[in-house]
DRENGU-355183 format. One line per 5 residues: number of its first residue (from 0); their letters; for each residue x, z, y of C-alpha. Coordinates in steps of 0.25 Angstrom, whole numbers. Last residue first. Example, Ala and Ser with C-alpha at 12.3 -4.5 7.8 and 13.67 -1.06 7.14 Angstrom:
<sites>
1> sa> 55 29 -4 ~ 49 31 -18
</sites>
This chain:
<sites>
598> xxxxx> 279 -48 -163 ~ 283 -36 -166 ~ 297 -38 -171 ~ 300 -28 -183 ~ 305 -16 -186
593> xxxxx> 312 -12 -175 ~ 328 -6 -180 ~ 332 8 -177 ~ 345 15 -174 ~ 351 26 -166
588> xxxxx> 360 37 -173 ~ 364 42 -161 ~ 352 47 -156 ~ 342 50 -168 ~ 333 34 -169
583> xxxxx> 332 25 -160 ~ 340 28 -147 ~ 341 27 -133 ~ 352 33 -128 ~ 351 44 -117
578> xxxxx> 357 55 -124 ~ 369 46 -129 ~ 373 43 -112 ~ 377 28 -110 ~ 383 26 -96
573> xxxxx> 375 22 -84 ~ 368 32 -77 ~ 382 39 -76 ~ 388 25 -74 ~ 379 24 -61
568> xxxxx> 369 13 -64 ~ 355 20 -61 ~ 359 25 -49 ~ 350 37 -42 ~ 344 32 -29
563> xxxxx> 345 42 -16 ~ 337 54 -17 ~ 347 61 -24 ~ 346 73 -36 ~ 350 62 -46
558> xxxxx> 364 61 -42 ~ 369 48 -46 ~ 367 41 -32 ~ 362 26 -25 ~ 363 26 -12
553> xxxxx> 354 27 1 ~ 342 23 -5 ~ 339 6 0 ~ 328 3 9 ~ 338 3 20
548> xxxxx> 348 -4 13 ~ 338 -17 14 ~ 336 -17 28 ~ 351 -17 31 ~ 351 -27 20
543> xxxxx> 341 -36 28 ~ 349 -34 41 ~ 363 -39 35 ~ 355 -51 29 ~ 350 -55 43
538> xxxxx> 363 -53 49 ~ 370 -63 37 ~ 360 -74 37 ~ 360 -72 53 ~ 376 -76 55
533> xxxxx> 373 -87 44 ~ 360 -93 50 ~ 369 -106 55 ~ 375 -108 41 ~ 386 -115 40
528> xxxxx> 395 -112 49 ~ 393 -97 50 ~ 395 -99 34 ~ 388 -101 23 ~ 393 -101 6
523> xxxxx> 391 -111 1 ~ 389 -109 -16 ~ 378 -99 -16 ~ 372 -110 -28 ~ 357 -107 -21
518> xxxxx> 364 -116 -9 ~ 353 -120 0 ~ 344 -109 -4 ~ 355 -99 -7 ~ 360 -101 8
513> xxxxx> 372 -93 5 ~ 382 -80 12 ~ 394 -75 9 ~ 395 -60 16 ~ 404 -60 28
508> xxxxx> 412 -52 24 ~ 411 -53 8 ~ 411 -42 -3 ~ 419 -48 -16 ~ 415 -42 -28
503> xxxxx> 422 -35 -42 ~ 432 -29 -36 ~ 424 -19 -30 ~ 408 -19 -34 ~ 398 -28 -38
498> xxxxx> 401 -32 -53 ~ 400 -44 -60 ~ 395 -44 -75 ~ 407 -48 -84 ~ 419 -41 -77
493> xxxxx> 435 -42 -71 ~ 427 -52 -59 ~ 414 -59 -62 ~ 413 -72 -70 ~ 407 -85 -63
488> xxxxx> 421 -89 -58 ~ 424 -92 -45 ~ 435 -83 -44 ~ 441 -80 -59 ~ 434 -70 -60
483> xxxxx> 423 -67 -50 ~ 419 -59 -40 ~ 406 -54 -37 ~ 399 -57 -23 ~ 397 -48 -11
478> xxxxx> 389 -48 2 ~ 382 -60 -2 ~ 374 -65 10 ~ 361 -74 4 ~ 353 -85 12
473> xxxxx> 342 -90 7 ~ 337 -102 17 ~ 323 -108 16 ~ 320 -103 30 ~ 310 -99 38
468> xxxxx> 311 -84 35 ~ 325 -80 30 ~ 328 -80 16 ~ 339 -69 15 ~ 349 -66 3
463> xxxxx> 356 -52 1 ~ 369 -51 -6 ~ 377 -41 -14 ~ 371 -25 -10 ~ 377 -18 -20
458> xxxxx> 371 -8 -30 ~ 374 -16 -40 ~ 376 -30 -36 ~ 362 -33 -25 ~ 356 -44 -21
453> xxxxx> 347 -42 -9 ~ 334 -51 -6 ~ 330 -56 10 ~ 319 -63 14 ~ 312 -60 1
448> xxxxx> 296 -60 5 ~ 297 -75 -1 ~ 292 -86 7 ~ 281 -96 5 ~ 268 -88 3
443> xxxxx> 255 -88 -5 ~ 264 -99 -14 ~ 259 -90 -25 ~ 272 -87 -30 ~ 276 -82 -16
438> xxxxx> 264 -73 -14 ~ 265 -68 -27 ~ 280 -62 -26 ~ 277 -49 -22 ~ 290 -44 -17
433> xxxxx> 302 -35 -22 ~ 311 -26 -15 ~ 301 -14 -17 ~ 302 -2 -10 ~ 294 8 -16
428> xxxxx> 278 6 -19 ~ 264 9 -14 ~ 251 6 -22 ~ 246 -9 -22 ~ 249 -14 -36
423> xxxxx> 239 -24 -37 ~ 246 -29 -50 ~ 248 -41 -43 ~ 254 -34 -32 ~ 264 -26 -42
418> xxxxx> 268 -38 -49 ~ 272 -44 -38 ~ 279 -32 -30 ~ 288 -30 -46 ~ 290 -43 -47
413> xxxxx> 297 -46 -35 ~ 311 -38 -37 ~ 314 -52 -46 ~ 316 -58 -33 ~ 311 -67 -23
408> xxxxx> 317 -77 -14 ~ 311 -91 -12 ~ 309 -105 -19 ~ 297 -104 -24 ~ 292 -114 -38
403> xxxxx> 279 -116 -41 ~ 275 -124 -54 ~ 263 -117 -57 ~ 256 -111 -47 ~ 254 -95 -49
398> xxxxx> 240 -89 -51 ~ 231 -99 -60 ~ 245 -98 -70 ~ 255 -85 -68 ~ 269 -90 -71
393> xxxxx> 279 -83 -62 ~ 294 -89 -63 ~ 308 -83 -57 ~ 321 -86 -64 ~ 333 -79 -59
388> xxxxx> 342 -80 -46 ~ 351 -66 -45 ~ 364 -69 -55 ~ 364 -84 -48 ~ 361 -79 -35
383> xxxxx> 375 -73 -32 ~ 370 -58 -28 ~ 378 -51 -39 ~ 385 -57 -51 ~ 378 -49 -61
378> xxxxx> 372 -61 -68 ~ 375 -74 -63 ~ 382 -81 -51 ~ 379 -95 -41 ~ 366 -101 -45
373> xxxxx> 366 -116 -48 ~ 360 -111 -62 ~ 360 -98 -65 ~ 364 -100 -80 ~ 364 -89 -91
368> xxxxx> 373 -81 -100 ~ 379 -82 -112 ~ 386 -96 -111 ~ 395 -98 -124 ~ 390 -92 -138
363> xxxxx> 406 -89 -144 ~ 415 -94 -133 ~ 407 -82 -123 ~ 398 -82 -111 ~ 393 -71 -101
358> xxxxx> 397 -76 -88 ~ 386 -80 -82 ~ 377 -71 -85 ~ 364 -77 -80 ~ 354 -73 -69
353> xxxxx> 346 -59 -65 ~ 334 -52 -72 ~ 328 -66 -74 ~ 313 -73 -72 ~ 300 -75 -78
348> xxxxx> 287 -71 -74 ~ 273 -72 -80 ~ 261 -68 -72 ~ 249 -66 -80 ~ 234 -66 -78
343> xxxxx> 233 -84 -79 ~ 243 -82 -93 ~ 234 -71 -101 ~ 227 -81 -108 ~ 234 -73 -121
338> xxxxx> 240 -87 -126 ~ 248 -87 -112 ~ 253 -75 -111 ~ 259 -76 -125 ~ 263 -89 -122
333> xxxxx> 271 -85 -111 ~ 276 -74 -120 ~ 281 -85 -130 ~ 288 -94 -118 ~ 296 -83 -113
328> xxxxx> 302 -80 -127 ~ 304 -95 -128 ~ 312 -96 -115 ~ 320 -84 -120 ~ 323 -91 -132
323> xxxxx> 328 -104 -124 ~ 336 -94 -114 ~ 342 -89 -126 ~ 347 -103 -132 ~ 352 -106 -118
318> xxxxx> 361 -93 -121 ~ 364 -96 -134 ~ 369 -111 -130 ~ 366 -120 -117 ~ 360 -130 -125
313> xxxxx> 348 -124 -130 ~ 343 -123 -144 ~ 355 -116 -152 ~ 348 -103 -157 ~ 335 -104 -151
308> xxxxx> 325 -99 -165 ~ 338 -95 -170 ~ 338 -82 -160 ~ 353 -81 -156 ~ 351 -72 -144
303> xxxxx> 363 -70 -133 ~ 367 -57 -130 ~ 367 -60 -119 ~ 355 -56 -108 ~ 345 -70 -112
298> xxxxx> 336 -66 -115 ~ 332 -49 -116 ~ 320 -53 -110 ~ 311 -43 -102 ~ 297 -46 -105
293> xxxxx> 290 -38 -94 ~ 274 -37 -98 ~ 264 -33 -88 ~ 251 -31 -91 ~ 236 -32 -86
288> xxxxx> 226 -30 -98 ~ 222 -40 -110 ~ 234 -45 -114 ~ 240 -31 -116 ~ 244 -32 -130
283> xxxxx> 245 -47 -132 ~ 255 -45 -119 ~ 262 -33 -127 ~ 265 -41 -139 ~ 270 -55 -133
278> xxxxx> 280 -46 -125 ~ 285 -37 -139 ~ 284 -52 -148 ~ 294 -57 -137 ~ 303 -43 -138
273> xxxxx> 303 -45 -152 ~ 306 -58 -152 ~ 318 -59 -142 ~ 325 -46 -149 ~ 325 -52 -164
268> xxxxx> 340 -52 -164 ~ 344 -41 -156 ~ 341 -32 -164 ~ 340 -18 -156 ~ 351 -7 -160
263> xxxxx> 341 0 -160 ~ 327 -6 -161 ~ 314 1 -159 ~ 320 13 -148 ~ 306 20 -143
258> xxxxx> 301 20 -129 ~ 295 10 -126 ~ 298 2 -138 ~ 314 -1 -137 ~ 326 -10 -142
253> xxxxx> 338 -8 -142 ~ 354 -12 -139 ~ 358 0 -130 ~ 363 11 -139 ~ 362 5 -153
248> xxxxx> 371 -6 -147 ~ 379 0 -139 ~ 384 8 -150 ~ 399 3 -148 ~ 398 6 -134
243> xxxxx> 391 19 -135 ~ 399 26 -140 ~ 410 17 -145 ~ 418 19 -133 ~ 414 32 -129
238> xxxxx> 416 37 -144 ~ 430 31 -144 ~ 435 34 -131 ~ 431 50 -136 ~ 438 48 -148
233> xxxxx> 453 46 -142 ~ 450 56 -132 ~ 447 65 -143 ~ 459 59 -152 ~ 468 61 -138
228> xxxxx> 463 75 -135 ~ 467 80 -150 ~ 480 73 -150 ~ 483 82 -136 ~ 476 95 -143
223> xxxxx> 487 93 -156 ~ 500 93 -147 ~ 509 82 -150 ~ 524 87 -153 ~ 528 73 -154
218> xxxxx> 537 65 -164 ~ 532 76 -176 ~ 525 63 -184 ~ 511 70 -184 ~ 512 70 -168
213> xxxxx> 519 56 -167 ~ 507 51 -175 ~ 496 58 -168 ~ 500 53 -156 ~ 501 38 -159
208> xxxxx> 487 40 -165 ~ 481 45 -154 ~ 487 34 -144 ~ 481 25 -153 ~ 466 31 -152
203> xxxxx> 470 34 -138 ~ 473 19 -135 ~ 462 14 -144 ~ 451 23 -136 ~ 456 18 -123
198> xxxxx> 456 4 -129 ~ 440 5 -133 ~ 437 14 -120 ~ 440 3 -112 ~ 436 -8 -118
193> xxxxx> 421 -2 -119 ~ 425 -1 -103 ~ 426 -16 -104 ~ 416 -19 -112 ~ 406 -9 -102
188> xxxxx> 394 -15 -109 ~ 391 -28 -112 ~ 398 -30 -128 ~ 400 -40 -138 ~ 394 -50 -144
183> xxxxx> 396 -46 -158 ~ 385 -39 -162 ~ 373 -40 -152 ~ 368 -28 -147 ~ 382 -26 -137
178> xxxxx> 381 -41 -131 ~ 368 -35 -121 ~ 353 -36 -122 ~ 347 -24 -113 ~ 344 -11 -112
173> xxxxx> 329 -6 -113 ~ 328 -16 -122 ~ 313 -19 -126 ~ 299 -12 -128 ~ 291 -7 -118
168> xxxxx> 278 -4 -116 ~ 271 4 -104 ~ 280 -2 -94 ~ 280 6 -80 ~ 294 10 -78
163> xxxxx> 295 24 -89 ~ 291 14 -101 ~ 302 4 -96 ~ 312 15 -99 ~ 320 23 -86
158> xxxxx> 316 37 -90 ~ 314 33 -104 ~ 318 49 -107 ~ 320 45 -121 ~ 336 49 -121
153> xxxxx> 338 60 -110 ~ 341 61 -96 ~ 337 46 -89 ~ 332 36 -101 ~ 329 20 -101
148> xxxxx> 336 11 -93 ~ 335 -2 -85 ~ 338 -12 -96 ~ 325 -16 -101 ~ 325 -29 -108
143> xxxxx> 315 -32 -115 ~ 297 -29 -117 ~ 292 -22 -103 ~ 277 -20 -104 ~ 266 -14 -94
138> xxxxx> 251 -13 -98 ~ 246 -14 -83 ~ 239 -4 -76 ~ 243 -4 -61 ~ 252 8 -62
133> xxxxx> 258 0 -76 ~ 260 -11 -65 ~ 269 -1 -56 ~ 276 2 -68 ~ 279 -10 -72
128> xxxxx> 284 -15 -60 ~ 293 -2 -59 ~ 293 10 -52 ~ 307 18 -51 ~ 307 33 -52
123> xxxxx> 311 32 -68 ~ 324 26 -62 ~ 328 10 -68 ~ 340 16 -78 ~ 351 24 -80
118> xxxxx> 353 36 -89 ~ 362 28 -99 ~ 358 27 -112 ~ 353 12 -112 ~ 366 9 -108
113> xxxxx> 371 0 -99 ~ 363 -1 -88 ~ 366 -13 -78 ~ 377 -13 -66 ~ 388 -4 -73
108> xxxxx> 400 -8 -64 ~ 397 0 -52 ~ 387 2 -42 ~ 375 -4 -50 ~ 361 -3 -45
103> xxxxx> 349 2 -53 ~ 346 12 -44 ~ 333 10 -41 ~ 334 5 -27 ~ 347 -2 -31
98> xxxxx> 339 -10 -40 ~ 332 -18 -29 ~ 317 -16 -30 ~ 305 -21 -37 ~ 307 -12 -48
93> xxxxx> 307 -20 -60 ~ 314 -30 -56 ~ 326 -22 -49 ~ 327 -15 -59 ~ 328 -27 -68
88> xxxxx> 337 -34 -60 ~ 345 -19 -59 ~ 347 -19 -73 ~ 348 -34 -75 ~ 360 -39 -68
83> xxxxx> 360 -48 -57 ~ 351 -41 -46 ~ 338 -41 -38 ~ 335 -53 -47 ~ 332 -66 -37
78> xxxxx> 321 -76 -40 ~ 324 -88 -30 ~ 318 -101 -38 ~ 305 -94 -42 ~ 297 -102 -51
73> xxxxx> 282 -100 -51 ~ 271 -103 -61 ~ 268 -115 -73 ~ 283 -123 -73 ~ 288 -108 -71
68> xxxxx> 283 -103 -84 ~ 284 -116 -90 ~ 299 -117 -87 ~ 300 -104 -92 ~ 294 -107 -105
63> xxxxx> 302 -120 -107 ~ 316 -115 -106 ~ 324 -126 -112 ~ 339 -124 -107 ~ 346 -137 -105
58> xxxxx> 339 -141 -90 ~ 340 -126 -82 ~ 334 -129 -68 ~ 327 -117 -65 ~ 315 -122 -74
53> xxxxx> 324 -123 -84 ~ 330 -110 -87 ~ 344 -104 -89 ~ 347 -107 -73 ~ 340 -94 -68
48> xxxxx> 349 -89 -78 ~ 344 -78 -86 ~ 352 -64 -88 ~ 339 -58 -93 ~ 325 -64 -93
43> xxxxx> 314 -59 -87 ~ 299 -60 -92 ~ 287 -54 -83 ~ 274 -56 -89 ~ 264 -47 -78
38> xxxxx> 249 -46 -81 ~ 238 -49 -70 ~ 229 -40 -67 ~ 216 -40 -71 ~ 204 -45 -60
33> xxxxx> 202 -58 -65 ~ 199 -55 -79 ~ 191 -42 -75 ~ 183 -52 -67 ~ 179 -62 -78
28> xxxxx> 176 -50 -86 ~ 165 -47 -76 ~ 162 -61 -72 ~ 158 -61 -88 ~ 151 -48 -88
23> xxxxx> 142 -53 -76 ~ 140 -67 -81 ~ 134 -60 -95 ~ 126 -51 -87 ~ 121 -61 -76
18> xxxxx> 119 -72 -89 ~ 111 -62 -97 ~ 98 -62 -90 ~ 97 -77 -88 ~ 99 -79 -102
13> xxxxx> 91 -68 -106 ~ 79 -75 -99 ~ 83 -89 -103 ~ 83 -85 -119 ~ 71 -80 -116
8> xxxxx> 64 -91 -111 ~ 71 -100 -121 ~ 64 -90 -130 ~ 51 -93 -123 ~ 50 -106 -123
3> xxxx> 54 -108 -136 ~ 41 -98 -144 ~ 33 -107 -133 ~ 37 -120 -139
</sites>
């Protein structure tokens, strides 16, 4: 009885002096848990309706894992891309800032990158999220679409890759999906110039011909260095036709590792799960240290997937069949987050790089592109809010309250101040456009920091919407809209992607003007008689773009000696250079297939 008394004794007396020790070590780790970061999963769609999904309104496309997204966090019903075509979107995502700030705004025709060897791109001098995050130490990932360049002066420079803007792995499309990687479904870039040069070189190849015959045939006394200049013409307008047009898809259609060319020309078909098993890949990796992951989605940009696994589930054919895959690719990284009990320390994100293509659509497959909904315009169609609106939804559970839905201005330039506060970013920064969206998404406060947004087509200032304080009101003064053929129509004028100069817009005096909030179709336009804020609508929008010009450079230049903003998107930035290229393998003979998805 003793013998137990006295183990119980000491049993007690370890007891007591293990439990501060073992209490300690356990608020310990309880404490690092607490005090970690939180990691970043920020997934955009490309040419996505905001009407393609349900949980905007969309009742014959199932898109479960959206809708749960936003059934357990935020929906944002006024999230504006900074503009309607994916280069300067993304720049303008990434950087916090309008795209004219980094050059990445379109004078011309050209208004995204068209080959990855052009010299064009999102300027080494630019900071991105990501790099501002990587600063902070996070792992930093971008798996996708890239699409805002890769080298400067020399092919392996990477002076504009994702590894140079703050993301420590990459491995993606540093262009883009287009028609040209897929057999047969024709061509993106320059068709009609690609016309062009194919009929310019038939007429000099005939021409040639004709020559060459009455020369042997004695009619004419033809001089030998004139038949020499027409066969050289002749072959010139060949090679700059078919190089690099006809090889667009070596050139432009591939897939990198960071820095290294994996798949070239890329296969197309296994893209979606390979860039799937990439995403679920580097969350396992660094799911036990602050990270930021970017799934950049190459759905549902034409062209179209014909993955069996969707192939003729929706109702709204390939395309619905597209948005159904892209719903499911977003549901398997949810639950990649989820079954790694990583979900109460992440924000998730889901949204758009602008709206659907209306016009893209053929006999053959049918619609192509997306739906906006009740919103007026698509994709490239400047400041008309269908090609601007886009899907907005956070998901972070014991943080955000599920089911919230805010119904005021904010924009896809919010990200990069958001994630920089909740990465306690504190150091100083450029001007940002952008704001920290965690006040609103907490319900912390009520109104959005956006009084006034500016839409910009190209380089141009289109329209400028104002949400004055007091008032649930969105006003927006269009300065200029595209045309459209016929008038009326949803096609833009003599062209597939509208443009934003010349013959291609009409300029209004007085501007038009809408109440978005009362009428988000932009179908009534106001008047003096009709609204009784009009004159003031239209002086308060004139002051806010005085204020905006003035934290604008002065121009946008080519000479690389300026202060002023070099342009991305001149034609000399632009067009393909074969020093430049990226290439797998000995330049021109480009060519190598990935073994294997890793999954």
């Amino acid at each position: 009885m003793n013998q137990k008394l006295c183990a119980g004794m000491r049993s007690s007396l370890v007891a007591t002096l293990l439990l501060p020790l073992l209490l300690a070590a356990g608020s310990d780790v309880t404490g690092k848990e607490a005090n970690r970061k939180p990691n970043f999963v920020l997934i955009m769609a490309d040419d996505l309706g905001i009407g393609d999904i349900g949980c905007y309104g969309n009742d014959t496309i199932r898109t479960p894992n959206i809708d749960r997204l936003a059934s357990d966090g935020v929906r944002l019903t006024q999230h504006i891309a900074a503009a309607p075509l994916c280069t300067p979107s993304r720049a303008a995502f990434m950087t916090g800032r309008y795209a004219l700030r980094s050059g990445m705004g379109s004078t011309g025709r050209v208004q995204v990158l068209l080959f990855l060897g052009g010299s064009g791109g999102l300027p080494p001098s630019e900071t991105t999220f990501a790099k501002r995050l990587q600063q902070q130490g996070y792992t930093t990932g971008l798996i996708g679409k890239w699409h805002l360049g890769v080298n400067c002066e020399h092919r392996g420079d990477h002076c504009h890759h994702p590894n140079q803007h703050g993301f420590s792995y990459y491995y993606g499309l540093p262009f883009t999906l287009f028609n040209d990687c897929v057999p047969g479904e024709g061509t993106d870039i320059l068709a009609d110039f690609q016309s062009t040069l194919r009929q310019l070189a038939a007429i000099l190849g005939v021409g040639l011909f004709t020559l060459v015959c009455v020369r042997v045939c004695g009619l004419l006394d033809l001089r030998l260095w004139l038949l020499v200049a027409l066969f050289s013409l002749s072959i010139l307008a060949t090679a700059v036709w078919y190089v690099p047009f006809k090889l667009l898809p070596t050139w432009n259609c591939i897939v990198m590792r960071n820095q290294d060319v994996v798949d070239q020309p890329m296969t197309v078909e296994t893209l979606p799960q390979r860039l799937l098993g990439e995403a679920q890949n580097f969350i396992k990796r660094n799911s036990d240290r602050p990270f930021l992951l970017f799934f950049s989605l190459v759905h549902v940009h034409i062209p179209l997937f014909k993955n069996p696994p969707f192939a003729g589930r929706s109702r709204h054919g390939r395309y619905g069949d597209n948005v159904e895959e892209m719903d499911w690719l977003v549901g398997q990284l949810t639950e990649t987050v989820d079954s790694l009990r990583l979900a109460n320390n992440t924000l998730m994100y889901f949204t758009s790089d602008h709206g659907g293509h209306l016009e893209d659509a053929d006999s053959k497959v049918g619609q192509k592109g997306g739906w906006n909904s009740i919103y007026k315009g698509g994709k490239a169609m400047g400041g008309w809010e269908g090609g601007i609106r886009v899907p907005g939804i956070f998901r972070w559970p014991g943080r955000l309250a599920a089911g919230k839905v805010v119904d005021e201005p904010t924009s896809l330039m919010d990200l990069y101040p958001t994630l920089k506060h909740l990465a306690e970013d504190t150091q100083p920064d450029r001007h940002l456009d952008g704001h920290n969206l965690m006040p609103l998404l907490e319900g912390r406060v009520k109104r959005s920091e956006h009084e006034f947004m500016f839409h910009y087509c190209g380089v141009y200032l289109n329209a400028v919407r104002w949400h004055p304080p007091g008032s649930d009101s969105v006003f927006k003064v269009h300065f200029f809209t595209p045309n459209f053929s016929p008038p009326g129509a949803g096609g833009c004028y003599k062209t597939k992607v509208c443009l934003c100069h010349g013959e291609y817009v009409t300029h209004h005096d007085p501007p038009l003007v809408y109440d978005i909030f009362h009428d988000p179709s932009e179908s009534r336009t106001l008047t003096p008689d009709t609204e009784p804020r009009y004159a003031e609508i239209l002086e308060q929008t004139a002051r806010a773009v005085d204020r905006h010009k003035s934290t604008l450079p002065n121009k946008q230049v080519n000479d690389t000696q300026s202060t002023a903003v070099q342009s991305q998107m001149a034609w000399d930035k632009i067009l393909w250079r074969p020093w430049l290229q990226p290439c797998c393998g000995t330049f021109p003979f480009c060519g190598c297939k990935e073994e294997e998805p890793r999954i």
